[in-house]
N, C-alpha and C positions, 0 to 999 in steps of 0.2 A: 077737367077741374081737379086734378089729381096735388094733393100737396104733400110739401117733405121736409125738412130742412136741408136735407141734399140728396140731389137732385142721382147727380154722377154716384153715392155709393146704396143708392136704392136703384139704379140700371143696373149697377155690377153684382148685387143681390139678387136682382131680378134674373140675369141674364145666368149667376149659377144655380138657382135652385132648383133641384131636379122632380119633384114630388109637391104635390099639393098640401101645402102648411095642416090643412086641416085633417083630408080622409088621407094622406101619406098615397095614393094614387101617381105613378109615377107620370111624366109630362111626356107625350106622343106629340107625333101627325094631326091624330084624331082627338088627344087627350092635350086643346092647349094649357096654356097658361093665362092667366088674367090674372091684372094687379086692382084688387078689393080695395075700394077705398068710401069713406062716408058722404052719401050722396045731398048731406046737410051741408057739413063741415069741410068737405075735398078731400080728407086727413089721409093717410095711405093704412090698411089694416092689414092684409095678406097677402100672399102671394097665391092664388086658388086654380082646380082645374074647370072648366067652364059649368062642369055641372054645379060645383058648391056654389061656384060665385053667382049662378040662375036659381038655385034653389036655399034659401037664407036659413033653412033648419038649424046647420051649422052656429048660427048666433045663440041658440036655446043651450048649448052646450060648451062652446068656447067664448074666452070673457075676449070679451072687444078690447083692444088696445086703443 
């Protein structure tokens, strides 16, 4: 339930970003990537490494887009 307004230049964002939006964690093997998005709304938020996007601290301190 992910949404965007497009589709193709949030893949091409996705597919370059090397570091997690939030803790700047660079993206591994073991460190993937996940795309954050609002589990109300579908909206797309971040681009995160599995631990932020498991652990939502990260909201207490970065404004939600």
């Amino acid at each position: 339930g992910l949404i965007h307004d497009n589709m193709n230049e949030l893949y091409k964002h996705y597919l370059e970003t090397t570091e997690c939006n939030v803790c700047k964690t660079e993206f591994t093997d073991t460190n993937v990537k996940c795309m954050d998005h609002d589990h109300d709304t579908g909206l797309f938020r971040y681009i995160l490494c599995n631990k932020c996007n498991v652990y939502d601290n990260w909201k207490k301190i970065i404004p939600q887009i």
